[in-house]
PASEKE-33922 format. One record per atom (N, C-alpha, C): residue in three letters; x, z negated, y negated. Coordinates in pm, whole numbers, padded with zeros to 5 digits, always signed. Each point is the difference from the previous one (the first is absolute). Layout:
N
alaXZY;...
//
This chain:
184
unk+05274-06174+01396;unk-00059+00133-00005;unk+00103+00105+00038;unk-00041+00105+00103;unk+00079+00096+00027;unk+00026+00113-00139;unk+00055+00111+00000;unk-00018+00107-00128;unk+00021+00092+00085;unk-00108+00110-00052;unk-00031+00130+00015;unk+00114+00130-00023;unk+00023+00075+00060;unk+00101+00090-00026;unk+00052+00016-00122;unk-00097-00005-00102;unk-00012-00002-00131;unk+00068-00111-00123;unk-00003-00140+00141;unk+00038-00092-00107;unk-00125-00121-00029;unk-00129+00057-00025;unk-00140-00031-00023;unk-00001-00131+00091;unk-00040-00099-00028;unk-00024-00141+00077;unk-00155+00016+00087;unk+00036+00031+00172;unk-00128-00017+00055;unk-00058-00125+00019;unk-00119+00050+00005;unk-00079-00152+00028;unk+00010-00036+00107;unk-00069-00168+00059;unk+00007-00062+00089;unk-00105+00085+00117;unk+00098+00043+00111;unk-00125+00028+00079;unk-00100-00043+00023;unk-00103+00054+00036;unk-00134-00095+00014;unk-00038-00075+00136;unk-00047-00125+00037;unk+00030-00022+00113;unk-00097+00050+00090;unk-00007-00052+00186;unk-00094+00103+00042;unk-00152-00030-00032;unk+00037-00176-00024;unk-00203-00023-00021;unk-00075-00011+00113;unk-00149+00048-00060;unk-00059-00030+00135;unk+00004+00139+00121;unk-00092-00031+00128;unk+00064+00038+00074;unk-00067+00160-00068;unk+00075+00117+00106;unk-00080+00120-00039;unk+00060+00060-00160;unk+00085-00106-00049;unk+00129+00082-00096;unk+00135+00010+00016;unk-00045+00099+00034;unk+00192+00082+00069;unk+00066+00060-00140;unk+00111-00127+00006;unk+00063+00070-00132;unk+00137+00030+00141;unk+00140+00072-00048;unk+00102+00032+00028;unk+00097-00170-00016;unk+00078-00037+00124;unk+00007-00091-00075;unk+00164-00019-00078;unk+00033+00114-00025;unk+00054+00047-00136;unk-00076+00101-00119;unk+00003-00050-00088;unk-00063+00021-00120;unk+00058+00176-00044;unk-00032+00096-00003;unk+00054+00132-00021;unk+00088-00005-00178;unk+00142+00060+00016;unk+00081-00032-00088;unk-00052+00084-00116;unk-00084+00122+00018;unk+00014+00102-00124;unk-00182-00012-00026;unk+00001+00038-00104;unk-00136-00015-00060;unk-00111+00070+00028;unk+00060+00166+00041;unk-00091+00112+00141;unk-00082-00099+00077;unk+00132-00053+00074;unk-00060-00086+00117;unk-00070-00090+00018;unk+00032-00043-00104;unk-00105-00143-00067;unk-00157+00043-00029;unk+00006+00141-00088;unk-00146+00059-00034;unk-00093+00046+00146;unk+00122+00096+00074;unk-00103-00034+00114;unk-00047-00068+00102;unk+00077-00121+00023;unk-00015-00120+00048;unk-00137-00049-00076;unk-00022-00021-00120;unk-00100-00029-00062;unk-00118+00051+00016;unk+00033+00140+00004;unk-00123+00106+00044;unk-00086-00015+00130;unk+00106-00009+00090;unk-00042-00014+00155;unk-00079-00113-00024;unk+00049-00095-00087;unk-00060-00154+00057;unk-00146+00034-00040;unk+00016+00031-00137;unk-00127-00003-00048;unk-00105+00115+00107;unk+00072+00061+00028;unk-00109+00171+00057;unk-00019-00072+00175;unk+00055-00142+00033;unk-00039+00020+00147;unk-00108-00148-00032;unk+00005-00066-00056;unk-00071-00129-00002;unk+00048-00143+00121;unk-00094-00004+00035;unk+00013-00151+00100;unk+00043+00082+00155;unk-00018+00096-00037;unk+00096+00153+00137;unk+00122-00030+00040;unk+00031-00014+00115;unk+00165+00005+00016;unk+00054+00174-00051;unk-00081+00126+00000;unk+00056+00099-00037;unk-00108+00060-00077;unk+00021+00124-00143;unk-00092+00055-00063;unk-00030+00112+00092;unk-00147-00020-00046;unk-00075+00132+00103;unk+00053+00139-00087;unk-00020+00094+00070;unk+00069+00167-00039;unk-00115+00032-00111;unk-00090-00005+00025;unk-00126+00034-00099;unk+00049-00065-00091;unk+00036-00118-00103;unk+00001-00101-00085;unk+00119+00010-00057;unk+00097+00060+00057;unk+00112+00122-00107;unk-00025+00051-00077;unk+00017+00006-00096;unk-00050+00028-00149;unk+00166+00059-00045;unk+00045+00117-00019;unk+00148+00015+00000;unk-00029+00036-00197;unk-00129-00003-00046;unk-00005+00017-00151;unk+00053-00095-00092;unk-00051-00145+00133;unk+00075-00103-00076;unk+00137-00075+00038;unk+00110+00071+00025;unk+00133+00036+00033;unk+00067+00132-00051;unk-00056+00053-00087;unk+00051+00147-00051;unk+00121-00005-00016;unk+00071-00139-00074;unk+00111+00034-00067;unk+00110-00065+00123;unk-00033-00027+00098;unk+00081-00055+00173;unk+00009+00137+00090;unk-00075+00094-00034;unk-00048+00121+00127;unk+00131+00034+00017;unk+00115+00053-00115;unk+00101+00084+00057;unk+00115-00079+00139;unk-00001-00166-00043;unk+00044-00020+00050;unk-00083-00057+00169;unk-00107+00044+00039;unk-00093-00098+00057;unk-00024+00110+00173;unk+00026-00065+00116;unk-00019+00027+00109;unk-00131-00007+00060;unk-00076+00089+00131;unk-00138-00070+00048;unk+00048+00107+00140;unk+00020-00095+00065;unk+00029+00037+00208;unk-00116-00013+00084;unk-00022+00065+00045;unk-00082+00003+00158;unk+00075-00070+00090;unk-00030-00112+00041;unk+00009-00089+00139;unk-00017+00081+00112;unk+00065+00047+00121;unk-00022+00057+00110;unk-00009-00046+00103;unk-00035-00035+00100;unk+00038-00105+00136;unk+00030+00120+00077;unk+00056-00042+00124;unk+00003+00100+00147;unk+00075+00115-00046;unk+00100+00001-00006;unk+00137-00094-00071;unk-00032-00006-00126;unk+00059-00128-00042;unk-00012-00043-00127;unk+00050+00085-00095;unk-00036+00076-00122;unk+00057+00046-00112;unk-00090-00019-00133;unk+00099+00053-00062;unk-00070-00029-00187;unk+00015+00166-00037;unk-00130-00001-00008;unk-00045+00190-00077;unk+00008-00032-00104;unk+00069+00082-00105;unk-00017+00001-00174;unk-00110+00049-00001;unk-00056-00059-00084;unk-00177+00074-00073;unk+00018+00010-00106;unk+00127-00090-00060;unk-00039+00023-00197;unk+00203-00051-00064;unk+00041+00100-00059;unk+00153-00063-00018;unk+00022+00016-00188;unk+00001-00079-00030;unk+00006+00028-00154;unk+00118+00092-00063;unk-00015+00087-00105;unk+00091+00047-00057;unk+00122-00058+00043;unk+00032-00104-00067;unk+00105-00053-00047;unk+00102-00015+00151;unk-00105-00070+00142;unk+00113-00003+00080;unk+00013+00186+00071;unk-00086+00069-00008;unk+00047+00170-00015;unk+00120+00013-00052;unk-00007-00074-00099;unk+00176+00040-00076;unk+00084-00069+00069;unk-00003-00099+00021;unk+00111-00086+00075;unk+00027+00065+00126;unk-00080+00067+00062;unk+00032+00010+00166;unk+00007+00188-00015;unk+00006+00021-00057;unk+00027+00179-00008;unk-00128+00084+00035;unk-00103-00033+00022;unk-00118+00085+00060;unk-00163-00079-00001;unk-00090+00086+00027;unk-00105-00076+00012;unk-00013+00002+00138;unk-00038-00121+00047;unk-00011-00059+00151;unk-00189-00008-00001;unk-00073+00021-00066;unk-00129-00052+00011;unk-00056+00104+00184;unk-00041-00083+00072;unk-00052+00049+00136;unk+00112+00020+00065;unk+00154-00054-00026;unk+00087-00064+00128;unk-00012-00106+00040;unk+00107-00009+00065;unk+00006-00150+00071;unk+00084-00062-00078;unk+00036-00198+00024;unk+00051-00037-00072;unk+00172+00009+00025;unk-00036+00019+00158;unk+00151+00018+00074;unk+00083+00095+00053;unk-00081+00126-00132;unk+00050+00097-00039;unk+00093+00003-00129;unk-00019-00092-00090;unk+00070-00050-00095;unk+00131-00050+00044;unk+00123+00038-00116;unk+00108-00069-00002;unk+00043-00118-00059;unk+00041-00110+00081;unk-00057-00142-00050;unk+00146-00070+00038;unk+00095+00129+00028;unk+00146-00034+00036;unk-00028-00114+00119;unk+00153-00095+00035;unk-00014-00143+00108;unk-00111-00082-00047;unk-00108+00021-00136;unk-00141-00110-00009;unk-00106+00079+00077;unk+00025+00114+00102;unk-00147+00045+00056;unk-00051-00032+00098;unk+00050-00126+00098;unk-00050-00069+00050;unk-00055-00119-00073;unk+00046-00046-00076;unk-00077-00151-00047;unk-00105+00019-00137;unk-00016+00181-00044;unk-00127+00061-00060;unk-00096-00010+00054;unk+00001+00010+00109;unk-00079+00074+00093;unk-00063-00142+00072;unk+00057-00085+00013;unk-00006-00093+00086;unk-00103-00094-00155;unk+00033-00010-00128;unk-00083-00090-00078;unk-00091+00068-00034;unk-00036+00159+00031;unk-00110+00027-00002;unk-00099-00019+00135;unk+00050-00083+00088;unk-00047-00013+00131;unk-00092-00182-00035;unk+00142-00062-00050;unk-00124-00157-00059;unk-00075+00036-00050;unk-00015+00100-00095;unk-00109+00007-00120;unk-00115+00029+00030;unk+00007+00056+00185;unk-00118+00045+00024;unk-00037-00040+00097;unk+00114-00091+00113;unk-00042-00148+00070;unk-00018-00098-00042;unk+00040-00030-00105;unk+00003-00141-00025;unk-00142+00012-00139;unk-00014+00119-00045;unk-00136+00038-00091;unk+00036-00110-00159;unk+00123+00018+00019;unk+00065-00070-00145;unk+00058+00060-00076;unk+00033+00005-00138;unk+00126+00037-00070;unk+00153-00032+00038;unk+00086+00099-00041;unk+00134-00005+00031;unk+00047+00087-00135;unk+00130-00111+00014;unk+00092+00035-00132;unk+00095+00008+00062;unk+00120+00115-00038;unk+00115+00019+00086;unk+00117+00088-00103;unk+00101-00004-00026;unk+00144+00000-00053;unk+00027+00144+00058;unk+00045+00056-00023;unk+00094+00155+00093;unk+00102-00018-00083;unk+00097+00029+00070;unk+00144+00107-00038;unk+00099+00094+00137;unk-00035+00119-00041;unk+00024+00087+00057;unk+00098+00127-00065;unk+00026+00052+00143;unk+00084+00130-00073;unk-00078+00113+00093;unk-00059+00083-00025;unk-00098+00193+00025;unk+00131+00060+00051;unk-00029+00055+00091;unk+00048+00067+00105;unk+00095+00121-00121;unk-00062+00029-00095;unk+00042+00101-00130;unk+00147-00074-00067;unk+00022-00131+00026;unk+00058-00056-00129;unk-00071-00117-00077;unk-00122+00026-00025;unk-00049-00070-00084;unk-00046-00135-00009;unk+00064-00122-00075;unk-00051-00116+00050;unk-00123-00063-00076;unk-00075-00043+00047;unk-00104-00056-00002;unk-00035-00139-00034;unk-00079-00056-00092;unk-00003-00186+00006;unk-00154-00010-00070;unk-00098-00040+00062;unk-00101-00068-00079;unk-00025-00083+00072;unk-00132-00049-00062;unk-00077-00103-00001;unk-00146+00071+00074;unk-00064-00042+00163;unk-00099+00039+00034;unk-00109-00099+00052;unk-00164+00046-00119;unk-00067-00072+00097;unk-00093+00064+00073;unk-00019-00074+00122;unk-00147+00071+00077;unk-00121-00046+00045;unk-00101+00056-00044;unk-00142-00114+00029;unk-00081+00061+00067;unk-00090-00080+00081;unk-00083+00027+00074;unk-00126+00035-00050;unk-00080+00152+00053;unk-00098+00080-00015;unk-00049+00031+00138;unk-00173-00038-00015;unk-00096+00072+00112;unk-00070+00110-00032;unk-00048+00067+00054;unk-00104+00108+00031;unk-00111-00046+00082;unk+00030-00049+00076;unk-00139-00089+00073;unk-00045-00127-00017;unk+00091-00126-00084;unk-00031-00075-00022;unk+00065-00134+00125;unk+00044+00048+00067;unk+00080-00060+00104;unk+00111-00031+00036;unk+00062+00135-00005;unk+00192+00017+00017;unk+00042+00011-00154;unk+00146-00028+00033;unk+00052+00068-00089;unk+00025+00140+00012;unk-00009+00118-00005;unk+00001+00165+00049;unk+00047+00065-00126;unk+00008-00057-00124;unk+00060+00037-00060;unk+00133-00120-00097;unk+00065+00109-00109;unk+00072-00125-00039;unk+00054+00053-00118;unk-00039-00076-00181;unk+00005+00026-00097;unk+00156-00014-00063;unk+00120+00080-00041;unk+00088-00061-00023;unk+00061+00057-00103;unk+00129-00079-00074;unk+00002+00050-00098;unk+00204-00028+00023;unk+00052+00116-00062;unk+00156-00068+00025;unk+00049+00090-00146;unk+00104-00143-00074;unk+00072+00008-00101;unk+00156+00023+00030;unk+00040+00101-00043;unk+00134+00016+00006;unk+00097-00098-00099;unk+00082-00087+00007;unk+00058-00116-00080;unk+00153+00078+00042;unk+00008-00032-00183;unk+00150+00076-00058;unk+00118-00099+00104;unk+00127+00076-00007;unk+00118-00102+00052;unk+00030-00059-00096;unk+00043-00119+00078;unk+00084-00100-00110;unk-00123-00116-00051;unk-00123+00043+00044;unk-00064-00097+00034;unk-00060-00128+00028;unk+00163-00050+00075;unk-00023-00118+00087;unk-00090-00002+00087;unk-00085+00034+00043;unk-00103+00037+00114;unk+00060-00055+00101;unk-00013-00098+00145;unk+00066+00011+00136;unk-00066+00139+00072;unk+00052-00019+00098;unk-00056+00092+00139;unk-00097-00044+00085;unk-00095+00069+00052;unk-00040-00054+00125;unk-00128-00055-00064;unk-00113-00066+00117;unk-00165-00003-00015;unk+00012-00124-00093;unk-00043+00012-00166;unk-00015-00134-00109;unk-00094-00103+00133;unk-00144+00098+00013;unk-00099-00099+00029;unk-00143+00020+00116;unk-00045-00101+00074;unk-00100+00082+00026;unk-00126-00074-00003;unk-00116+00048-00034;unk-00131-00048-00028;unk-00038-00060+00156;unk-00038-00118-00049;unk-00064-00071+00150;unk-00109-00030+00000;unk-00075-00037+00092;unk-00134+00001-00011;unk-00058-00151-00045;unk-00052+00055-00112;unk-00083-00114-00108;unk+00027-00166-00009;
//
């Protein structure tokens, strides 16, 4: 068993099963991540992604501060903020809701941000991914991020539900992408 920032003994990831369950295929280290990993599963069904209607953010109240929701763009590709929780407001100095994502300071990780929010919405899977960074300000940076796939039409992925935990130093945490959800 791995342990949680905390110490707390996580459980055994779950495996992927049958086809049409996209788990990450690293298990998310902090318990945020775990709840909304759970959420998605349950809110999309036998779906490779949850429909936008079937968001229910009442039953996630106590995830919102920390919890992301992007607009997919094609022709050129970008990620519009639509929804940025409190909590990463605090972390990043401002509210970004209706920028871009690559307007954000993501220090030397803002190419390979940018790029796992690109599987999440080609590949219409979950992704779990590591940061450590240093903000153009000084400030260094380390969580734990996941990102899941959301439609509006029932087709693409066009949107994308996410949630990122900031994990203390000293940690033990590595660097770099834990994991990525493959298809079923």
């Amino acid at each position: 068993m791995q342990a949680t920032n905390d110490d707390t003994p996580l459980p055994p990831a779950p495996s992927h099963g049958e086809s049409g369950n996209r788990q990450p295929d690293c298990y998310p280290r902090t318990q945020q991540l775990r709840a909304l990993l759970d959420f998605w599963n349950a809110a999309r069904g036998e779906r490779p992604f949850v429909l936008w209607p079937a968001l229910h953010p009442r039953e996630i109240v106590e995830l919102l501060p920390l919890v992301f929701v992007l607009d997919v763009e094609d022709h050129p590709r970008r990620y519009r903020i639509r929804l940025m929780g409190t909590e990463i407001v605090k972390r990043f100095g401002g509210e970004f809701t209706g920028r871009y994502m690559d307007e954000l300071d993501f220090g030397t990780a803002q190419a390979q941000v940018l790029a796992d929010y690109g599987l999440v919405a080609d590949r219409v899977a979950p992704h779990l991914a590591f940061s450590d960074y240093h903000q153009a300000d000084g400030r260094h940076i380390r969580a734990e991020r996941l990102a899941l796939p959301m439609s509006t039409d029932g087709r693409r992925a066009d949107r994308i539900l996410g949630e990122v935990v900031h994990v203390p130093f000293g940690s033990g945490q590595g660097h770099g992408i834990i994991g990525l959800g493959g298809r079923g």
